[in-house]
C-alpha distance (Angstrom), angle and dihedral (degrees) to the residues before:
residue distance angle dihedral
X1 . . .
X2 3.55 . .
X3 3.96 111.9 .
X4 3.88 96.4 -158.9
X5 4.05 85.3 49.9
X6 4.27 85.6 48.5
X7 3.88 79.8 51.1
X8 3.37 93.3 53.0
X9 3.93 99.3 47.5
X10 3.97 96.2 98.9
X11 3.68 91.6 48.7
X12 3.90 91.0 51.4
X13 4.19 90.6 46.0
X14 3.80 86.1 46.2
X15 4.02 92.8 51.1
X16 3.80 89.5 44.5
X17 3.94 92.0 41.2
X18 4.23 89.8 57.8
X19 3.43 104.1 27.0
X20 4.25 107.1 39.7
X21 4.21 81.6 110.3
X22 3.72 93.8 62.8
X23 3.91 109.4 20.0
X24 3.52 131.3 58.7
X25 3.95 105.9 -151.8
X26 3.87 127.7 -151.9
X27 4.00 128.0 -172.6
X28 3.73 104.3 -136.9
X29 3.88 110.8 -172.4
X30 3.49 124.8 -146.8
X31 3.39 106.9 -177.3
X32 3.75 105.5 -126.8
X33 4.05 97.5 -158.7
X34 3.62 108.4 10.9
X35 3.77 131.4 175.2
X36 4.07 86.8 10.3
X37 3.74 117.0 170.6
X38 3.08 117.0 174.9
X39 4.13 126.0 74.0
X40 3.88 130.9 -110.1
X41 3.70 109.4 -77.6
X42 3.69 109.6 -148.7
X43 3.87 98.4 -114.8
X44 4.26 78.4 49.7
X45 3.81 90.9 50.2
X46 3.83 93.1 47.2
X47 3.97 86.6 50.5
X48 3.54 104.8 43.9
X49 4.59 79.3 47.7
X50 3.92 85.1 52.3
X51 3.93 86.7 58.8
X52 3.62 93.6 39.1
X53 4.12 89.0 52.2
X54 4.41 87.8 49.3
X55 3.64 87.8 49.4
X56 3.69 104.1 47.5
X57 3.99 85.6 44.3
X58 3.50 100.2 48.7
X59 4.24 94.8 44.2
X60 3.92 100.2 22.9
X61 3.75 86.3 -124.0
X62 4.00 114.7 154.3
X63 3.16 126.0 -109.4
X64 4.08 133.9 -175.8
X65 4.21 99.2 -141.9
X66 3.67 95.5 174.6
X67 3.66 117.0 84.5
X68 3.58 91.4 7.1
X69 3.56 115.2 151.3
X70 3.61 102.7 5.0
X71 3.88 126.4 -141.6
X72 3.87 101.3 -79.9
X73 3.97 99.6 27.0
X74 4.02 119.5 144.4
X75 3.36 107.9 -149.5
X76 4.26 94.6 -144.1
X77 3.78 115.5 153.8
X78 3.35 100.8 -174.3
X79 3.90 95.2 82.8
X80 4.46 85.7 53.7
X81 4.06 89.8 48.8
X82 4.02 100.5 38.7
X83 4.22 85.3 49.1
X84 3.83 88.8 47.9
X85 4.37 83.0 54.1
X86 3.62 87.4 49.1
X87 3.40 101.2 56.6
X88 3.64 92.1 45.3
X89 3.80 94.9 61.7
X90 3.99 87.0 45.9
X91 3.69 91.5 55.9
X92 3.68 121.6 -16.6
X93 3.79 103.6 -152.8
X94 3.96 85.0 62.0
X95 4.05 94.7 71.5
X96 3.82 95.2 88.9
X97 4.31 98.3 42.4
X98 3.80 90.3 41.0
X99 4.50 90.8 45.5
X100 3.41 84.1 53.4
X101 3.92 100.8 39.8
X102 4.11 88.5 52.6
X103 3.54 88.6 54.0
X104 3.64 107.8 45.6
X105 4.33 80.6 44.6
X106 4.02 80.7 55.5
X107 3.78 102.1 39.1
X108 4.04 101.7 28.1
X109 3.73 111.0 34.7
X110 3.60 97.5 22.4
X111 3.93 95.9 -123.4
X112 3.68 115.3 162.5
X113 3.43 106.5 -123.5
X114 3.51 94.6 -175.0
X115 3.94 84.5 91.8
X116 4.10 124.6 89.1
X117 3.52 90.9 -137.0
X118 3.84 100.3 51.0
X119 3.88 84.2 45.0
X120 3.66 93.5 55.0
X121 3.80 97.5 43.3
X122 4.09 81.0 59.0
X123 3.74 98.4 52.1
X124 3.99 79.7 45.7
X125 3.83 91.4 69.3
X126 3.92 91.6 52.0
X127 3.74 88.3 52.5
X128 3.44 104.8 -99.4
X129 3.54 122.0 147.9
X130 4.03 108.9 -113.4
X131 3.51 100.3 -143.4
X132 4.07 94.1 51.2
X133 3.22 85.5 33.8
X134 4.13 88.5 55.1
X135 4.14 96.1 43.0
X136 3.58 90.4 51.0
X137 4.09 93.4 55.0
X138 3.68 90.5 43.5
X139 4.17 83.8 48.5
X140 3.78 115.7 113.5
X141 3.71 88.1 -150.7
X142 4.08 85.5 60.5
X143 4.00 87.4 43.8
X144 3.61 89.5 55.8
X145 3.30 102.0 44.1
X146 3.66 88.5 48.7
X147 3.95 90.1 59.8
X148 3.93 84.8 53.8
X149 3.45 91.4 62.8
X150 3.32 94.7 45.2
X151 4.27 87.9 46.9
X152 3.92 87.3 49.2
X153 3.50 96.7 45.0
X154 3.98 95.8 55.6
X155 4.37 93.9 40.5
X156 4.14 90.0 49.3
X157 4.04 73.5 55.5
X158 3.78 105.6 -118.4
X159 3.88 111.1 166.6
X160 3.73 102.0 167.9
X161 4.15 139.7 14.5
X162 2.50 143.5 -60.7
X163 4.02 104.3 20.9
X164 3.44 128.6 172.7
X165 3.84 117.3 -153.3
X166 3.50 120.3 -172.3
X167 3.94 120.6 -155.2
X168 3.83 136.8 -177.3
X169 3.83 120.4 172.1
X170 3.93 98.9 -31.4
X171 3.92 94.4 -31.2
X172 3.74 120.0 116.1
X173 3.81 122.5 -162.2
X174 4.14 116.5 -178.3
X175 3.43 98.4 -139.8
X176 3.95 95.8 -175.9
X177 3.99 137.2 -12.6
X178 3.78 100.7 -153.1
X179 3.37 140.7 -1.3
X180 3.87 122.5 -34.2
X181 3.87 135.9 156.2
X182 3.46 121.0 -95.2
X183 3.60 96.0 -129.3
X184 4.47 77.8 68.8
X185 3.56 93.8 42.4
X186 3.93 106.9 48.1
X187 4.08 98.2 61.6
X188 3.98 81.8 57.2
X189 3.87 96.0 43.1
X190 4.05 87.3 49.3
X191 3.92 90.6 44.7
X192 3.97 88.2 50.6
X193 4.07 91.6 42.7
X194 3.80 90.4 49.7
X195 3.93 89.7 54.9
X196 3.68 102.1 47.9
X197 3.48 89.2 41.1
């Protein structure tokens, strides 16, 4: 539920498409707004749209403006990042499909994936069953684990999304803080690559 992140999602396949051979790639979740209460105000709404207008503009991403972020919406990512974590223990190789599925359900249809349900009808469509699927979410092992991401996420020093943190033995290389093109990114990947090598 982050729209720079949703920007960022052909970038990410494209990095995974050319470099599976020489990168391993983990999703790390860092819960951009989690445990929040309180609806969308309207001035909120019309910010958070704002974003949502830079984003699609500066990636060509879709996005569904009208309807978005109904009267009455909480704006909680924790439910989106703990479902991703649950899918990922029910089959691993689904983390990257189902990532992207929640947020094209978020950004293109304008499904709140706040809910179980709509969550589970997601991980449905990558063939996973909805009832495991379901007792895993509700899981406190998956809740915890979901607040380690979130506790890893903030001490490797992410402060915005997307990041991209590259690692080799105990080495750590920020790679980019925010959405760039992949045309910017790749000499620095290949640089990094060559190094470690």
């Amino acid at each position: 539920m982050c729209s720079w992140c949703w920007g960022f999602t052909p970038v990410i396949g494209a990095i995974k498409e050319g470099y599976s051979d020489r990168l391993k790639i983990a999703l790390m979740l860092g819960g951009l707004r989690p445990g929040t209460t309180e609806p969308v105000t309207p001035k909120f709404r019309e910010e958070i749209l704002h974003h949502w207008r830079d984003v699609q503009r500066m990636t060509g991403q879709p996005f569904a403006f009208e309807g978005a972020l109904p009267e009455g919406f909480v704006y909680d990512t924790e439910p989106a990042s703990r479902a991703v974590i649950a899918v990922a223990g029910i089959d691993p190789a689904a983390i990257f499909p189902y990532f992207k599925s929640v947020q094209a359900a978020f950004y293109t249809e304008g499904r709140d994936v706040t809910r179980a349900g709509t969550l589970a009808d997601l991980a449905a469509q990558h063939n996973i069953d909805m009832p495991r699927f379901l007792e895993r979410f509700e899981s406190g092992e998956v809740r915890d684990m979901t607040r380690t991401h979130f506790r890893l996420t903030r001490e490797a020093g992410v402060r915005g999304f997307p990041t991209i943190v590259l690692q080799a033995g105990s080495g750590h290389k920020l790679l980019t803080n925010g959405c760039r093109p992949l045309a910017e990114l790749r000499p620095e990947l290949d640089a990094w690559l060559a190094e470690t090598a």
